[in-house]
C-alpha positions in Angstrom: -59.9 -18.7 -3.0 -59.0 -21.0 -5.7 -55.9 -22.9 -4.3 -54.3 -22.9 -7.7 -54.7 -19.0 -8.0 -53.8 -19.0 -4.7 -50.2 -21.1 -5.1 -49.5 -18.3 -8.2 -49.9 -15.0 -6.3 -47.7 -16.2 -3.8 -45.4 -17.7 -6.3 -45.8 -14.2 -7.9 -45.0 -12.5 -4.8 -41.7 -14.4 -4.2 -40.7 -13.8 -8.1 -41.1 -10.2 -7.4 -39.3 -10.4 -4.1 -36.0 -11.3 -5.3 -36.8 -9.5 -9.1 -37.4 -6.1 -8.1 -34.6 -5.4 -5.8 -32.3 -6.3 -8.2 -34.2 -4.6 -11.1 -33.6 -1.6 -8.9 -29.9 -1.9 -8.3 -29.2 -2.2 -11.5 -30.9 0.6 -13.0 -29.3 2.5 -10.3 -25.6 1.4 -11.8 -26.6 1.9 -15.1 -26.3 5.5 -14.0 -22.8 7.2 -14.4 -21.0 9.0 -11.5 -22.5 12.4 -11.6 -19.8 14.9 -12.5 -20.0 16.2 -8.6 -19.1 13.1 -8.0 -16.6 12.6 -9.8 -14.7 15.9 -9.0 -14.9 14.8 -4.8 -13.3 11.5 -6.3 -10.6 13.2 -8.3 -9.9 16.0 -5.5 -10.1 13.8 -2.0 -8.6 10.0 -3.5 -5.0 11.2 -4.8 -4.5 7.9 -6.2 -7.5 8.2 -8.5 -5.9 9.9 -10.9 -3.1 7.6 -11.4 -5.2 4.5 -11.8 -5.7 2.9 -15.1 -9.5 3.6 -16.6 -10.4 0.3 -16.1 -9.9 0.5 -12.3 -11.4 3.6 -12.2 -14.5 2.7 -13.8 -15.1 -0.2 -11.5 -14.3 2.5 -8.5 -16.9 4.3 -9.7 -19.6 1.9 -10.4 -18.6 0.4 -6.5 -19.2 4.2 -5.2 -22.4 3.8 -7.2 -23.2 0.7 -5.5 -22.2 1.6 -1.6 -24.0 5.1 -1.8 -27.1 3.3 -3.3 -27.5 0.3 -0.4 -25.7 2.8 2.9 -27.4 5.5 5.0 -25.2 8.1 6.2 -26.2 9.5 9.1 -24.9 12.3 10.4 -24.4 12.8 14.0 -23.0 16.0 16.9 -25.4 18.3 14.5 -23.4 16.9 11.4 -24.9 17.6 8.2 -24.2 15.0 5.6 -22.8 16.7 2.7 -21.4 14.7 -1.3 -18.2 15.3 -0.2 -18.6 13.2 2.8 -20.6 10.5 1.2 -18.4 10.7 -2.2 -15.2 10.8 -0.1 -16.0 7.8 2.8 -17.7 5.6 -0.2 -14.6 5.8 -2.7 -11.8 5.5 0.0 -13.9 1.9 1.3 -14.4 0.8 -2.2 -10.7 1.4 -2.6 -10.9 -2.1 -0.7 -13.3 -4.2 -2.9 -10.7 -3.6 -6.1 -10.7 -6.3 -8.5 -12.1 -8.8 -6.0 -15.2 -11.0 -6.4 -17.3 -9.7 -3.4 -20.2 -7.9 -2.7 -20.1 -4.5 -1.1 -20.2 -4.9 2.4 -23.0 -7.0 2.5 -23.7 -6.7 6.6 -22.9 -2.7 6.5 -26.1 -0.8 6.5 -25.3 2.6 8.2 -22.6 5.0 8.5 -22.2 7.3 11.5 -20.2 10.6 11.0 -19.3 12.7 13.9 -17.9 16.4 13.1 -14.6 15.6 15.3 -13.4 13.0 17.9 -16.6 11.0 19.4 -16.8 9.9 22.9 -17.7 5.8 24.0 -18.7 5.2 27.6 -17.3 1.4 28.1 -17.9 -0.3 31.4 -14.2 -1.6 32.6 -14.0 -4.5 34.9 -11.2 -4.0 37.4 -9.8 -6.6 40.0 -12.5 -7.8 42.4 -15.1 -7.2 39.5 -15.5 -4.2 40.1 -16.9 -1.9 37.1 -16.0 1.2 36.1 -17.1 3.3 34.2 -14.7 4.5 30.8 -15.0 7.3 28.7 -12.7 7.0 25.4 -12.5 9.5 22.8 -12.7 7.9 19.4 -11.9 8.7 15.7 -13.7 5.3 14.2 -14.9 2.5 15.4 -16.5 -1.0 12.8 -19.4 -2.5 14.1 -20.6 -6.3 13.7 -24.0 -5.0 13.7 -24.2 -3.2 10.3 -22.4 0.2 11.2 -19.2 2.3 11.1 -18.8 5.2 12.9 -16.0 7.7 11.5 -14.8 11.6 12.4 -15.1 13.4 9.4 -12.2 15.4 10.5 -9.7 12.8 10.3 -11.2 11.3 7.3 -10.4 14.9 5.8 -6.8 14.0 7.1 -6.5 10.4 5.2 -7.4 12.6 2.1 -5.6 15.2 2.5 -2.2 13.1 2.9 -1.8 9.9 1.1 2.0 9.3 2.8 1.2 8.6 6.2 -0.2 5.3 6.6 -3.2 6.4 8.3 -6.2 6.6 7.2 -9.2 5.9 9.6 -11.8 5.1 6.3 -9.6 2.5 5.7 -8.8 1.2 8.8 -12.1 1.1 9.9 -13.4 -1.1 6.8 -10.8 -3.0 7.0 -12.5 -4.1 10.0 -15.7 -4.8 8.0 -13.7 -7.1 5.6 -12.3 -8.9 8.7 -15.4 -9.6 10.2 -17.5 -10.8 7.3 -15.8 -14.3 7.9 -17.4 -14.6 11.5 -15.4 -12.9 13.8 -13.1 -10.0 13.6 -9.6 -11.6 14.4 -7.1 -10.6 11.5 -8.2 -13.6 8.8 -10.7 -12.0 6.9 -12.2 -14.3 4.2 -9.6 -16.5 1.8 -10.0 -19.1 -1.0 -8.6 -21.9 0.5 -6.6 -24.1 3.0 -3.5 -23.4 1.8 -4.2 -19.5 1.7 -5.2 -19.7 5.3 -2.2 -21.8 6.2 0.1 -19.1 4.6 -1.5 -15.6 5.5 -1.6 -17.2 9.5 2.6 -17.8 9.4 3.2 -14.5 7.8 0.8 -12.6 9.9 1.5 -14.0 13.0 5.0 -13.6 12.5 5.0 -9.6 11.5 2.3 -9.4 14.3 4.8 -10.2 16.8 7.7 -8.2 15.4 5.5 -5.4 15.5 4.8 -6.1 19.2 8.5 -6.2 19.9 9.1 -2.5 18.2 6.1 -0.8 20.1 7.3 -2.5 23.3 10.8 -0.9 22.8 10.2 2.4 21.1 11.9 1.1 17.6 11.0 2.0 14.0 8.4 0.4 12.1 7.0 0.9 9.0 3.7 0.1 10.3 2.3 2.2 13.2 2.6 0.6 16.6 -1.7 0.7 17.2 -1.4 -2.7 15.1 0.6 -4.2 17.3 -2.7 -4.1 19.8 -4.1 -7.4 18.7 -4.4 -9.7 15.4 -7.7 -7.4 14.2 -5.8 -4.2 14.6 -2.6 -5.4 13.4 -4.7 -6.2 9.8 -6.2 -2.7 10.0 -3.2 -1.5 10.3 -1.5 -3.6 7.4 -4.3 -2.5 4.9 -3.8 1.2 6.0 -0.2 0.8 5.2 -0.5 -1.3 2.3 -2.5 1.4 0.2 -0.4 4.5 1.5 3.0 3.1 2.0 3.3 0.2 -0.4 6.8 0.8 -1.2 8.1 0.9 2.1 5.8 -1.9 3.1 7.2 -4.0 0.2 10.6 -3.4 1.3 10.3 -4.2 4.8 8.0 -6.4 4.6 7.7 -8.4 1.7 6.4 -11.5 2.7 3.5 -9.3 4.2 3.2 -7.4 1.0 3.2 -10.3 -1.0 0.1 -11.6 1.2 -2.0 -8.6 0.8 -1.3 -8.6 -2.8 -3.1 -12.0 -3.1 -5.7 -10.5 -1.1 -6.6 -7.2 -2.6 -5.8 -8.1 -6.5 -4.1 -4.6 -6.9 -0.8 -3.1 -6.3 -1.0 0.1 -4.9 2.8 0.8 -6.3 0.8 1.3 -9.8 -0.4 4.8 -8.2 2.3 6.2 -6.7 5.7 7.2 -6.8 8.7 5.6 -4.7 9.5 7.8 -1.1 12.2 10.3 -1.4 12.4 10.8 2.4 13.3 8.1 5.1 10.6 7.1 7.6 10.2 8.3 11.1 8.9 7.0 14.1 5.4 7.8 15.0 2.9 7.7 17.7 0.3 5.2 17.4 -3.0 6.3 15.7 -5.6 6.7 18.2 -8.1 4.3 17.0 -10.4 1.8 18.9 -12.3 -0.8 17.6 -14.8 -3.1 19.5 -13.7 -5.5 22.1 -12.2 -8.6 20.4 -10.9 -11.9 21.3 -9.2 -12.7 17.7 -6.7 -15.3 17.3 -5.3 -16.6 14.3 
């Protein structure tokens, strides 16, 4: 073969490489949110309706996005249905906001179990010894391209908006976290000076937290983050978008951090607590084995 021809199929080929995907993608966003769609958004994201259009149109067009590049899979003799898809995609897009980011750029599959899932994990006791452990889960984030949710208690986190728990949220909270490396609670930030700051305000509320699960006391935040840096952020995020109010007011300097973080102010969508907060157990949740540090 000519080696000229041969230089302009391949330089052909590679035009086509990065041309088409793209081509693709964006035909598939120049495609509004079918009305289905839209109603699972309306009906299972209460703070939908109270966003302002523009925010809701770049929800959409993210749902758009995530449900075009993710697999669902369902798993226990799941079936995936649009509500699950609709439902999991808009409450983790709820995350991407006003941010300049891609959509979860190392996510490639989500798991859904019907109910509670259960992990075998080998424990290493004193002497070395391993055991086996079997935990039952309600999501666990991946660093390997998957999250794993019950669809049961992602029915929950839609059905009640108040409670600060929310395992779509938590879970891609995770995702965010580890996307800089490592999931340790210092998900990506612009600068120095941003790192400097979100590592003296964390740490600090990290520790508090710590102290009120260690002695039964009140928190706004539920005691699970106080289980390492990576849950305490998962924790944060799941309080920041369903009890910013509370969060703002007992934690402001917190607040004020995941403000410059997410670009939005969940305040905008709903209306101040009439009732004072109670103590809870901690959510259930289990992540992968970490070693974070801030």
């Amino acid at each position: 073969m000519n080696p000229l021809l041969w230089i302009a199929l391949v330089t052909i080929g590679i035009v086509l490489s990065l041309w088409f995907p793209r081509w693709r993608l964006k035909r598939a966003l120049s495609r509004p949110l079918p009305p289905e769609g839209l109603a699972i958004l309306q009906n299972n994201i209460p703070v939908y309706r109270h966003m302002p259009a523009p925010l809701q149109q770049q929800l959409r067009r993210l749902v758009v996005q995530f449900l075009y590049q993710k697999k669902f899979v369902g798993c226990g003799a799941l079936e995936i249905t649009d509500e699950m898809r609709y439902t999991i995609a808009g409450q983790a897009c709820l995350l991407l906001l006003n941010r300049d980011t891609l959509v979860y750029p190392e996510l490639d599959t989500i798991l859904v179990y019907p109910n509670e899932f259960v992990v075998t994990r080998n424990e290493v006791g004193p002497g070395g010894v391993v055991t086996p452990s079997a935990n039952g889960l309600l999501g666990e984030s991946w660093g390997d391209g998957r999250v794993v949710l019950a669809w049961d208690h992602v029915q929950r986190g839609a059905a009640d908006w108040t409670d600060g728990q929310n395992v779509v949220l938590h879970e891609f909270a995770h995702q965010l976290d580890s996307e800089s490396g490592a999931a340790n609670g210092a998900p990506y930030l612009p600068n120095v000076t941003s790192y400097r700051s979100w590592a003296t305000v964390l740490s600090r509320d990290f520790d508090n937290l710590r102290h009120d699960a260690i002695y039964h006391q009140h928190s706004v935040m539920d005691h699970y983050g106080a289980t390492n840096p990576a849950e305490f952020f998962a924790v944060a995020t799941e309080t920041f978008f369903e009890k910013p109010y509370q969060m703002a007011e007992h934690h402001a300097e917190l607040y004020a951090e995941f403000l410059k973080f997410y670009k939005v102010d969940p305040r905008d969508w709903a209306e101040p607590p009439t009732e004072p907060e109670h103590m809870h157990s901690p959510f259930p949740m289990q992540s992968p084995d970490y070693a974070p540090q801030w």
